[in-house]
N, C-alpha and C positions, 0 to 999 in steps of 0.2 A: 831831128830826133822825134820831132811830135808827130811826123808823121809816117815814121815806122813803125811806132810803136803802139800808135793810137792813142795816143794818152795826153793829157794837153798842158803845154808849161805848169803850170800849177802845180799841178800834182806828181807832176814829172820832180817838181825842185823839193817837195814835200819828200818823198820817195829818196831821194837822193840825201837829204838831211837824216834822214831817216839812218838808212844804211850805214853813216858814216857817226852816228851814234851810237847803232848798237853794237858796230864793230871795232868800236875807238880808233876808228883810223884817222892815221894824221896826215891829212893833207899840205903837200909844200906849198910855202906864199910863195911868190915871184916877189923880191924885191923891186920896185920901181926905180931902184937907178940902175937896174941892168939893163933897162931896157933904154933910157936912157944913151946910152951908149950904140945901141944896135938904131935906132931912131936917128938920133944925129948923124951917125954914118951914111945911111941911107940919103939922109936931106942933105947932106955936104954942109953940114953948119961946122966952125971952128972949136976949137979947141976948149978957147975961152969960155962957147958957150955952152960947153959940156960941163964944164967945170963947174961954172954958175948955175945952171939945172938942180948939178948933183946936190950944189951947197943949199938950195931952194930946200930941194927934197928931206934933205936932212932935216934943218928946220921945220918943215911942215911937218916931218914925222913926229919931231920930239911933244908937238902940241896935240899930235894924235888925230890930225884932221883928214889923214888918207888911208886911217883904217878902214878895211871892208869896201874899198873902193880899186877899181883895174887900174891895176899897175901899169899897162900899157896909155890908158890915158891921162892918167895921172902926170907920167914922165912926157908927153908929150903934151901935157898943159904947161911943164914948167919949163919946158924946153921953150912955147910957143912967148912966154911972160917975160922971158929975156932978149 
């Protein structure tokens, strides 16, 4: 994108924060244990360990420690901890 448009991350995300302010738009989260699911399928891990991810996720969520953080790595750190 930075270099379409000439403009360089920074201000590119600035811009972007911007926008999504003035026009109270509401951006979807991606929950992390959907992905989760597409993750594990992919790596052929069991059942079991899908399960136990999800249970990880939940609890990490309730303590709030993967706010504001990619759900895609997210779920596959807790996939990788089991």
């Amino acid at each position: 994108m930075q270099k379409v448009s000439g403009v360089n991350r920074r201000n590119l995300t600035k811009y972007y924060r911007l926008l999504i302010k003035e026009f109270n738009w509401q951006i979807p989260v991606v929950d992390p244990t959907q992905c989760v699911v597409r993750i594990a399928n992919n790596a052929g891990v069991s059942e079991k360990t899908k399960r136990t991810a999800i249970d990880i996720l939940h609890k990490v969520k309730q303590q709030g420690f993967i706010d504001g953080k990619d759900p895609t790595s997210v779920a596959a750190a807790a996939i990788y901890i089991f």
